[in-house]
N, C-alpha and C positions, 0 to 999 in steps of 0.2 A: 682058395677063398679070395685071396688079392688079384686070382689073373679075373676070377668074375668083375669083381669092383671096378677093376679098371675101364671095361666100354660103359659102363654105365656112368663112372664120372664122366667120360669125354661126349655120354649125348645130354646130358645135364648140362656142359660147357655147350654145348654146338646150340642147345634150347636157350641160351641166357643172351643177353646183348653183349654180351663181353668177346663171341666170337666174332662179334661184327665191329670191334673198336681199331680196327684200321685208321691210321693218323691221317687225316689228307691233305694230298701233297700241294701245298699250298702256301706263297711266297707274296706278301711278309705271312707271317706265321698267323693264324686268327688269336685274340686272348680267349675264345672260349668255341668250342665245338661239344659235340657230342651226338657220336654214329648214333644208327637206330637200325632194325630190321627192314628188308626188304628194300625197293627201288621206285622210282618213277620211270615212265617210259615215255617217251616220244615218239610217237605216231599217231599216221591218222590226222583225223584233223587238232588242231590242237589250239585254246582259247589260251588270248593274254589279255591278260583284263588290267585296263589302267582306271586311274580317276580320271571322271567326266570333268572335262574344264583345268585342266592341270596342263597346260601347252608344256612345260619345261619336260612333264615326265616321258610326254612323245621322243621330244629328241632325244632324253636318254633310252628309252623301249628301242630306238633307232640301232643302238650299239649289241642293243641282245635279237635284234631280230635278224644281224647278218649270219649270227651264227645259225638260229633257229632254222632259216629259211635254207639254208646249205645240208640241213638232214635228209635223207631220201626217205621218202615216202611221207612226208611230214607236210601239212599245211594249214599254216598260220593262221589264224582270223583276232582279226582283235576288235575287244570288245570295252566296251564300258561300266563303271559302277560308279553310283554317287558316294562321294565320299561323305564319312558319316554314319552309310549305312553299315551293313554288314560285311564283310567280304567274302566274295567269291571261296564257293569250298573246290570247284575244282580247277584243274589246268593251270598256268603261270599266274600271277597276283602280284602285281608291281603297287606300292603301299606306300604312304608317308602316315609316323606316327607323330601326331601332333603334340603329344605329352614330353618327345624325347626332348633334350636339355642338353646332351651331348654330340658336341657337333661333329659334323662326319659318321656318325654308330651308324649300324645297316645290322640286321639280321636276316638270316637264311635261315627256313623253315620247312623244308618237302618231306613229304609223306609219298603214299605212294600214289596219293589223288592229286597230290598240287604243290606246286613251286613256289613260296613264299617269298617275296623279298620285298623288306620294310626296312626304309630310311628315318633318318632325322629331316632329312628332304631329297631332292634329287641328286644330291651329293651323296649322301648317304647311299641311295640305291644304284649310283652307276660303281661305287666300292663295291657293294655287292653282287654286283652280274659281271666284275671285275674276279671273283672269289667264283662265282658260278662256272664262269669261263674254265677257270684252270682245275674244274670238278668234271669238263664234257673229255671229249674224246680230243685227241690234239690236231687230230686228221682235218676239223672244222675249223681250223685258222686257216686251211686251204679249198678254196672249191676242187682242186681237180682231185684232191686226196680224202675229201668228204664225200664223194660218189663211193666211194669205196666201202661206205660202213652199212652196218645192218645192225637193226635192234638198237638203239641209241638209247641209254637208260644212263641216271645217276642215282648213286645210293642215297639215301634218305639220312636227311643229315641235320641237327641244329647245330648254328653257326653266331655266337652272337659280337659283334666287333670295333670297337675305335681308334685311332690313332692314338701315341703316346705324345705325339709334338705336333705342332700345328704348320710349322714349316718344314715341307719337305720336298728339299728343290736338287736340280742339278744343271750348272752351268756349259755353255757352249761358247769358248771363243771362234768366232769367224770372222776377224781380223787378221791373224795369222793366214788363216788359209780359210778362203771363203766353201759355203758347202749350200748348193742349190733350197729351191722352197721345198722340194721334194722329199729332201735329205733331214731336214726340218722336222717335220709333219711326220716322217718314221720316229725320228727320236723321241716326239712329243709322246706320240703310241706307246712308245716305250715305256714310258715314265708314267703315262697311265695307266698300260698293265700291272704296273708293281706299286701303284698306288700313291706315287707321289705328286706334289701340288704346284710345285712352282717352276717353269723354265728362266732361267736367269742368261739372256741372251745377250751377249760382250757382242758390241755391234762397233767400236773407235776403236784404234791403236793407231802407234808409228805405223804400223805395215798396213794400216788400210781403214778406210772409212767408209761404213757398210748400209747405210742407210740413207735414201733420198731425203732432204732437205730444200726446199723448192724456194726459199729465200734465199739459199747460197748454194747455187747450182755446180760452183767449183770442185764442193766439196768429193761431188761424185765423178764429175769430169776428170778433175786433176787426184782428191784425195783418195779413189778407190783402187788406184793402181801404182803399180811400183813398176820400174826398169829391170828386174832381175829379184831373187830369191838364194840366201845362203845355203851352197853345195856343202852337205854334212855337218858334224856340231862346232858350237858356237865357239868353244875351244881349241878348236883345229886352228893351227895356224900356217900359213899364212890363210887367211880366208878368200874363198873362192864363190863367183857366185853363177848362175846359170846364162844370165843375161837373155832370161824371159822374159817378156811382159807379161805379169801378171794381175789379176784383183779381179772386180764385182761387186754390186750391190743390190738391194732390195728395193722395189721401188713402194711407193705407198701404200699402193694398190696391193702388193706383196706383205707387206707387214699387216697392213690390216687381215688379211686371205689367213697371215700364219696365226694372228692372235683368235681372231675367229674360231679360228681351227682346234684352237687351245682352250679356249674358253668352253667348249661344246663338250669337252674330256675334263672338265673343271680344274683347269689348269689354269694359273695365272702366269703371265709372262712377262717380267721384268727386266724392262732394256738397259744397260750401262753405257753411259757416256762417258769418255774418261775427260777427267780436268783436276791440277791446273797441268798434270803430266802424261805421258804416253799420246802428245798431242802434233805428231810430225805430220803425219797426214794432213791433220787440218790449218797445219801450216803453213804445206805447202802448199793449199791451196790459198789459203788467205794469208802471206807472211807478216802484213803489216802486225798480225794479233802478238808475234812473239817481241822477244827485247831486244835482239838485234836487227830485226827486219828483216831478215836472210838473206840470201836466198836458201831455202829450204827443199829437202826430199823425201818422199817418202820411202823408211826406213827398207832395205834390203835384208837385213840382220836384224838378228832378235837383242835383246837387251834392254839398259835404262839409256835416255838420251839428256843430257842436259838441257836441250832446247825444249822449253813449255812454254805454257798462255802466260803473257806478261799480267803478273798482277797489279802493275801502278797503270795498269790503261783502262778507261772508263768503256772505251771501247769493246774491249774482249766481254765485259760483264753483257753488253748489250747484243754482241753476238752470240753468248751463251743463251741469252733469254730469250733467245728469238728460235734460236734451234730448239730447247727444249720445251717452247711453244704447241710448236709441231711435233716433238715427241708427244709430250699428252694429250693430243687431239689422237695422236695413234694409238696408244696405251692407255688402257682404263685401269690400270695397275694402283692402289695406291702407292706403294714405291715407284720412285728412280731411283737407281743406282747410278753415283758421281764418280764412282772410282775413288782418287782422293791418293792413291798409293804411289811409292818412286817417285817421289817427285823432287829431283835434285833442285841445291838452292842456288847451285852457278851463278845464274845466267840476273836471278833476283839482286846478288849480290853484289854485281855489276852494272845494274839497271837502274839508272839515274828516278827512273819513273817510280820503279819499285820501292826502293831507295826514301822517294818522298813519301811517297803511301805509309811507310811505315812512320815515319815521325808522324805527318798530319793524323794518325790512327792511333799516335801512342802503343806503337806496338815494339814488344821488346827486342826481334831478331824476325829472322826468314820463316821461324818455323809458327812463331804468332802471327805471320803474313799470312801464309798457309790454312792457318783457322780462319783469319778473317775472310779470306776467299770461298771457305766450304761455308759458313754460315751466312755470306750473300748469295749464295746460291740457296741454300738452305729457305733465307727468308722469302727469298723471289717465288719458289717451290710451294711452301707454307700459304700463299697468299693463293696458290692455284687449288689448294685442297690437298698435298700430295707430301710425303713425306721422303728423307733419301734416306739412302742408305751406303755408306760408304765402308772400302777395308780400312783398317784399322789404325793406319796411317792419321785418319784425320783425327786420332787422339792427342797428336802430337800438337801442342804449342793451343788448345782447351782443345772440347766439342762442343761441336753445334749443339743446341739444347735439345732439338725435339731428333738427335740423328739413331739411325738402329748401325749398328759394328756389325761388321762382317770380318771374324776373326780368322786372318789366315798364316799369320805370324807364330804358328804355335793357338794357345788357348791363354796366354795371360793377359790380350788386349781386348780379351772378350769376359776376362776375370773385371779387371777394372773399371770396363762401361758395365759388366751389371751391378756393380756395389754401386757406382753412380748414380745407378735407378735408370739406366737404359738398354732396351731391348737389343738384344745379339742375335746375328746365326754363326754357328760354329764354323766354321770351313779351315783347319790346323794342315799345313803341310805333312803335321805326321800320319794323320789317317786319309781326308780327302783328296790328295791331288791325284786326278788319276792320270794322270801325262806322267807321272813314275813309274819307274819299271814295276814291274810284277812275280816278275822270275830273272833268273841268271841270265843279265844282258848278255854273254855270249849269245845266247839259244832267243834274244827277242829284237824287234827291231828299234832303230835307232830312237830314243827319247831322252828325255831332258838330263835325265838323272835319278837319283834319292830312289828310292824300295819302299814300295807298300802293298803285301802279295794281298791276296783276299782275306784271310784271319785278320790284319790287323785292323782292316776294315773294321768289320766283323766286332772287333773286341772296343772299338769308339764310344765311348760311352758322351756325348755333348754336352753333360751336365757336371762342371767340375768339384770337387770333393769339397774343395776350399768353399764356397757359394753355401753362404745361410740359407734357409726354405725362405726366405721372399725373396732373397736375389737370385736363385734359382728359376724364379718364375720369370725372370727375364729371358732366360735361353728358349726361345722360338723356335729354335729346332737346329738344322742343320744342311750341309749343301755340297755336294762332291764338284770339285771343278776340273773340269778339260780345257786345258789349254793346248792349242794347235800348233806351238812352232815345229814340231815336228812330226804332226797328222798331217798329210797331203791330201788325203783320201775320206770319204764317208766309210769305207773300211776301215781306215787306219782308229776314226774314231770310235768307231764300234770295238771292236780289238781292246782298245787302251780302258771305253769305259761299262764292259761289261765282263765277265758277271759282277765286277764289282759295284757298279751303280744299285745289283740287285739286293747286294749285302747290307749296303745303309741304306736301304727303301725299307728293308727290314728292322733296322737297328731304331730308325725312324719311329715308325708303325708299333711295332709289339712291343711288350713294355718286357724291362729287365730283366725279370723272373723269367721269363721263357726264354732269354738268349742262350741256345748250344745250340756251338760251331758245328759239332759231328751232326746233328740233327739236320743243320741247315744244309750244309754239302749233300746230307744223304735224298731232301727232296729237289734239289738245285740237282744235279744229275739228272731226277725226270725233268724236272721244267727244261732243262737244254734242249728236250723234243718239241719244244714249243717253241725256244728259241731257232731253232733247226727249221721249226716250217716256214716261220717270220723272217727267213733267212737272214738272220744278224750273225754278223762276221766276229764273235766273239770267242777270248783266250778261252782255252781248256785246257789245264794242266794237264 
């Protein structure tokens, strides 16, 4: 009697939707799906219908028509519908719901007649053809590997989705080691296949000055390049250097090209100028700005330098304002990032100039110098419409009133500015830096130091325990930093920051409850064939 029951329960199960609940494989994770029966196909001719008069939704329909148009046998037509009316029952349907309230949400809806995809706007709907992507076949991130497919179908699926935090960045220094536009513009992809918003692009250090500035033309002449580069780590002694000339920089015309570029993958990109520290390049071009005149170099070696922008010169404030002039005409960002961090008080200490500044300012030491320098920047900023954002440094000695922290000291300078009542990104040496090894430095190549494999990524939570529910709503999210003194290559930085840049795009994105690790690994495996076509140079245990 039970060998009968048996096939009869399993065609009972094969009839219900429960045989079709396959998880899909999809990074960051969605908060809400649910498979359905049967599949959509592609073929033939095949309609994408946008809203008449919505120019933004073209250029996003832009990013789903490379894949479309790479299916064989497949030909696109795109059409129109007033928005308003009713939509389209068949073929793709790219949608904004005017009622949504949640920014960023996108839902995904296919049947086996039509491809739904409906935003809060075209933010929302480029997340979703974002989520669509990693639903086709992976062979279609390649032309020459998408000739190869037949019958192109995805299963019919609701998908409905938003972000858990509203900043979701990952930084690039190219100061250490410059990395072409090209190298750019892959990264950016990057970071909008996995859904994050913000490139935070380190463009000043000692070792180089990355961006054209056309009121002080020095900067790029003399501050973009160094006489040599340190031969292995910074520890080694005695130190050796190559005695290359090396550096680079972006010219206007370039940054505009990469923000553009960014902008269109709704990506914001937030450039760093550092001040009043990591300021040797620009000194060596302009020495008069520092407290002894110099003569000055740009940095060979990595480290902190005692020589910075002298604070008792009225000067430097007027060369800073003039450069970041020209930054906001390039950056439509509401931040700048000032930097604000390392900033030894040597050289203040000694500086007759400094020295008065702080009497005439009633200020108590070097380190209330230091505030006052980030909050005349701060107000100069303010007056352009634009807010900073500095590490966490510039807590030290107040903060500027209207400043956002960027905690990278750990997570207690980012505790303190939200009890303050101001907005943070988390960025803690213990989970973001991904210029940390990853595995047993024996078996990796040479980097800074400190361990954060991908679990503890993974286990990040940016919301500290300590933080009451309003001052929790200060943490804005969060930011993995790569810093390059020991990346020489667009490989090297590929390597260092993936797949872990993939882990907190996720931790990012999906909310709490749905964080496991085994989970995440087990669809991070398929997406590697993604990563595989997109040829990114990234670790695999």
């Amino acid at each position: 009697m039970k060998a009968k029951l048996i096939p009869v329960l399993i065609l009972i199960l094969m009839s219900s939707n429960l045989i079709f609940a396959q998880k899909p494989s999809i990074i960051p994770e969605p908060r809400v799906w649910e498979n359905r029966r049967g599949n959509f196909s592609f073929s033939g001719n095949t309609d994408l219908f946008l809203p008449h008069g919505h120019e933004k939704m073209k250029t996003t329909a832009e990013f789903l028509l490379v894949y479309l148009e790479r299916i064989p046998g497949v030909n696109v037509q795109i059409r129109y519908y007033q928005q308003g009316q009713e939509l389209p029952t068949r073929g793709i349907v790219l949608a904004v719901d005017e009622q949504s309230n949640i920014a960023e949400r996108y839902v995904i809806d296919i049947t086996s007649r039509r491809v739904l995809i409906t935003g809060d706007d075209e933010r929302g709907v480029f997340y979703g053809i974002q989520s669509l992507r990693q639903l086709l076949p992976v062979e279609l991130e390649q032309p020459g590997q998408a000739s190869q497919l037949r019958n192109v179908r995805v299963s019919n699926i609701y998908i409905e989705d938003y972000p858990q935090f509203s900043y979701r960045g990952m930084h690039l220094d190219v100061a250490r080691h410059f990395f072409d536009v090209d190298f750019i513009k892959k990264y950016i992809d990057l970071l909008a296949l996995h859904k994050m918003n913000t490139f935070h692009w380190h463009l000043t250090e000692d070792q180089g000055w990355r961006i054209e500035i056309k009121k002080y033309p020095l900067l790029t002449e003399i501050g973009a390049w160094r006489d040599g580069t340190l031969i292995g780590h910074l520890r080694d002694q005695p130190h050796q250097y190559d005695g290359i000339r090396y550096g680079g920089y972006y010219t206007q015309d370039e940054v505009r090209e990469v923000v553009a570029y960014a902008a269109k993958r709704h990506i914001t990109v937030i450039p760093e100028i550092e001040m009043p520290g990591h300021a040797l390049a620009a000194l060596a071009a302009y020495p008069e700005l520092g407290c002894t005149g110099g003569p000055y170099e740009v940095a060979q070696e990595w480290g902190i330098f005692e020589d910075v922008f002298c604070a008792g010169n009225d000067d430097v404030f007027e060369f800073l304002e003039n450069v970041l002039l020209e930054v906001i005409e390039l950056f439509p960002s509401h931040y700048i990032h000032i930097g604000g961090d390392e900033c030894p008080k040597t050289r203040w200490k000694e500086c007759p100039k400094c020295q008065a500044r702080i009497q005439e300012e009633d200020l108590a030491d070097e380190y209330e110098l230091q505030s006052y320098f980030i909050r005349r920047i701060e107000n100069f900023l303010l007056t352009k419409g634009r807010n900073i954002i500095g590490w966490d440094e510039i807590l030290e000695g107040g903060l500027a009133p209207q400043a956002t922290v960027m905690s990278w000291r750990g997570v207690r300078g980012g505790i303190e500015a939200a009890q303050m009542g101001h907005d943070v990104i988390m960025s803690p040496t213990s989970h973001c830096y991904f210029d940390y090894y990853q595995a047993d430095p024996e078996t990796q190549p040479l980097a800074i130091g400190g361990y954060i494999p991908l679990s503890r990524v993974y286990e990040f939570n940016p919301i500290p325990l300590d933080l009451s529910e309003k001052e929790a709503k200060h943490i804005l999210g969060a930011q993995g930093n790569v810093w390059t003194e020991y990346m020489k290559t667009s490989d090297d930085v590929e390597y260092m920051a993936y797949p872990r840049a993939i882990a907190l795009a996720e931790i990012l994105w999906t909310p709490n409850r749905k964080h496991d690790f085994e989970d995440f690994t087990k669809r991070l495996n398929h997406h590697f064939r993604r990563l595989d076509a997109l040829n990114v140079n990234y670790f695999r245990e």
